[in-house]
C-alpha positions as CSV (number, residue, x, y, z in Angstrom):
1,X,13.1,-0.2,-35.6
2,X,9.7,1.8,-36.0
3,X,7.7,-1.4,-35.1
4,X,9.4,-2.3,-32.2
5,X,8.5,1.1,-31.0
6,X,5.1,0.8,-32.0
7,X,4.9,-2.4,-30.5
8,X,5.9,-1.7,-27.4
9,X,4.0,1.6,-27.6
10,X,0.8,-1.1,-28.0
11,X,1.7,-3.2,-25.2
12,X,1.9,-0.6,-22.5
13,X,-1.1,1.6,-24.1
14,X,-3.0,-2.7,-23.3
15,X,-1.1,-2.8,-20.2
16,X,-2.7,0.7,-18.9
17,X,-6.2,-0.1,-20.3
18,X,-6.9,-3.3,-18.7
19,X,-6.4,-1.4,-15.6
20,X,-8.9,1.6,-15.6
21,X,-11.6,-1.2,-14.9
22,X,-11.7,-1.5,-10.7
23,X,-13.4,-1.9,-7.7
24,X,-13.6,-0.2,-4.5
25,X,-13.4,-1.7,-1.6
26,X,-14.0,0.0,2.1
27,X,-11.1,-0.7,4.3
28,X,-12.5,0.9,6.9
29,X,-15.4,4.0,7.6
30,X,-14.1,6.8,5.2
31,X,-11.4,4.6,3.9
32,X,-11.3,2.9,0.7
33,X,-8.8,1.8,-2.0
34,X,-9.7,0.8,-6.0
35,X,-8.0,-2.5,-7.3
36,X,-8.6,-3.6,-11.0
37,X,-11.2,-6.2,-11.1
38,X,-9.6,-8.4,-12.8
39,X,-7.4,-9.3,-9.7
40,X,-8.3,-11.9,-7.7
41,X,-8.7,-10.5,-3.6
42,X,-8.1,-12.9,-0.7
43,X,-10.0,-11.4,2.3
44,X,-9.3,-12.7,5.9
45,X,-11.3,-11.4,8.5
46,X,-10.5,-12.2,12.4
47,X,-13.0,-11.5,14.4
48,X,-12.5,-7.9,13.9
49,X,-9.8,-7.5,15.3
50,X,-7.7,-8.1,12.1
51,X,-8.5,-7.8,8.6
52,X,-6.3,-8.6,5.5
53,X,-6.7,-8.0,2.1
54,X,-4.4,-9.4,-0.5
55,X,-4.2,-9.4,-4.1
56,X,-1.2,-10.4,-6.8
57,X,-0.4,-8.5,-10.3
58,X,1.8,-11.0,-11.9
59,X,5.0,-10.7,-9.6
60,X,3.4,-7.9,-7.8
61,X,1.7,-8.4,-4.4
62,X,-0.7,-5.8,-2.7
63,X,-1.7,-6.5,1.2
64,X,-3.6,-4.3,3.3
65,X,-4.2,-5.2,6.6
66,X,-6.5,-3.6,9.2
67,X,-6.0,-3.4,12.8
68,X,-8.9,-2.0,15.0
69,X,-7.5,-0.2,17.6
70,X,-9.2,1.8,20.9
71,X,-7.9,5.5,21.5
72,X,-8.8,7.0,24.2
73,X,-10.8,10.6,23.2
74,X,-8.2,12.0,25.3
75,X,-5.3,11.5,23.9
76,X,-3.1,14.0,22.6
77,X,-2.6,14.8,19.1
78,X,1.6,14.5,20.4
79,X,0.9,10.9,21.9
80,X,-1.0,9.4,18.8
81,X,1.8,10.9,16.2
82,X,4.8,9.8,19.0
83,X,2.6,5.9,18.9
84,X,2.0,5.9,15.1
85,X,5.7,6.5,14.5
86,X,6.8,3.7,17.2
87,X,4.5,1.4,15.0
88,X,6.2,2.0,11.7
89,X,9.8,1.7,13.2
90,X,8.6,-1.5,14.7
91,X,7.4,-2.5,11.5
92,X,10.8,-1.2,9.5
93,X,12.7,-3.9,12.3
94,X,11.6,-6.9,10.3
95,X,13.6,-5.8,7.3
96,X,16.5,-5.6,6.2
97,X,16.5,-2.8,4.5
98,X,18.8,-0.1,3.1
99,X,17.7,3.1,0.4
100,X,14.7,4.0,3.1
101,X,13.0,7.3,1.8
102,X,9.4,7.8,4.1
103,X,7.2,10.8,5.2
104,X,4.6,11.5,7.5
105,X,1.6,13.9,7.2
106,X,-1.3,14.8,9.3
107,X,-4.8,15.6,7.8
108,X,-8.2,16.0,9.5
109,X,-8.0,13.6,12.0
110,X,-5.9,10.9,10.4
111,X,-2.3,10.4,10.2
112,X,-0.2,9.2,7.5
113,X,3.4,7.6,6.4
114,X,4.5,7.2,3.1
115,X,7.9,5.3,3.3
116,X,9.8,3.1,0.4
117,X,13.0,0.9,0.7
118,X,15.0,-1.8,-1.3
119,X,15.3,-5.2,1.0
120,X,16.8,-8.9,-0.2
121,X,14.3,-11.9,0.8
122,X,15.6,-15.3,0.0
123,X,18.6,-13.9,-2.6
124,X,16.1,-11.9,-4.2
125,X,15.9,-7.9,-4.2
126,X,12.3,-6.1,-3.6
127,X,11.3,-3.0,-3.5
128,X,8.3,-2.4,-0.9
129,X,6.0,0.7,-0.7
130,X,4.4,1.2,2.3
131,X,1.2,3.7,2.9
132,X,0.1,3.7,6.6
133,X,-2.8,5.3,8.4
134,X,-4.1,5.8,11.8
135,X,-7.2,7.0,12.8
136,X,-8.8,6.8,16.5
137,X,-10.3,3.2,15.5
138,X,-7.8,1.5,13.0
139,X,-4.3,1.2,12.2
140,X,-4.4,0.6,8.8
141,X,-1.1,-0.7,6.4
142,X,-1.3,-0.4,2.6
143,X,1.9,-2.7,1.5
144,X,3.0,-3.1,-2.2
145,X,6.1,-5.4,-3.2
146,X,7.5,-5.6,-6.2
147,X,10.9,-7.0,-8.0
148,X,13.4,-4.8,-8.2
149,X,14.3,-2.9,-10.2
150,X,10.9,-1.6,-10.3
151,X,9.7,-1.9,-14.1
152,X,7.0,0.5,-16.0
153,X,4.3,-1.9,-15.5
154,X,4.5,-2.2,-11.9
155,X,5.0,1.3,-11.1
156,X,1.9,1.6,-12.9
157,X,-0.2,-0.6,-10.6
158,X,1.6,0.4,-7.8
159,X,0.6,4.5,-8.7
160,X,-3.0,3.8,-9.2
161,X,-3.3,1.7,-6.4
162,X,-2.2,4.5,-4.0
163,X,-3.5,7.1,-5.8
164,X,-6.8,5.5,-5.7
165,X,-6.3,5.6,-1.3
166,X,-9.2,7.8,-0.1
167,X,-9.1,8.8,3.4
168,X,-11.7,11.1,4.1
């Protein structure tokens, strides 16, 4: 029974050291996001109006996608918190979700929704985590699906991943 332990104790100590290796990549001015380098990024850029970056960790999948938006200087703090909120319900519309949990924050001058839910694509259940930002220029989505039930490893990826989000 001890080596099963210490096998498994191995695996996930492997697991968690292949990933301190990563890259960081600017999403957008004073926004960036590490990935392990190991992973192999698919980056499509449309005419700069859209930008996606997509990676997989075995049946994991990371997107974040960029959309450059115009706010006017004037707009109100109310109006751009009132918008950012119409975007992510839009968003949530596509799903069909239940179990949501989500919160949103303000710093400096970007805001920010952290949201989770369990959804069934094709017969199969996910579980998606979801880190959006808006700044004056960019709507910016941070998207990580996984199999559910969530396992250690991808919990893992997914916590460094948005750990790694730096909005400055």
């Amino acid at each position: 029974m001890k080596k099963q332990h210490l096998s498994l104790l191995f695996i996930f100590a492997t697991v968690l050291s292949c990933n301190n290796s990563t890259q960081k990549i600017e999403i957008a001015q004073n926004i960036f996001i590490s990935i392990p380098k190991r992973s192999d990024l698919n980056v499509k850029d449309s005419a700069n109006y859209l930008k996606v970056w997509q990676t997989s960790f075995e049946d994991d999948h990371l997107a974040v996608f960029r959309y450059s938006i115009n706010q006017k200087d004037t707009i109100s703090s109310a109006t751009l918190q009132q918008e950012f909120r119409k975007n992510i319900e839009a968003f949530l519309n596509t799903f069909n979700l239940k179990n949501i949990d989500s919160t949103y924050t303000h710093k400096k001058e970007v805001l920010q929704s952290d949201l989770n839910f369990d959804y069934i694509s094709n017969g199969e259940k996910y579980k998606f985590f979801g880190r959006f930002l808006v700044s004056k220029q960019n709507f910016i989505a941070f998207c990580f699906q996984t199999p559910f039930p969530v396992d250690f490893y991808s919990k893992s990826i997914k916590d460094k991943i948005f750990d790694s989000i730096e909005a400055e």
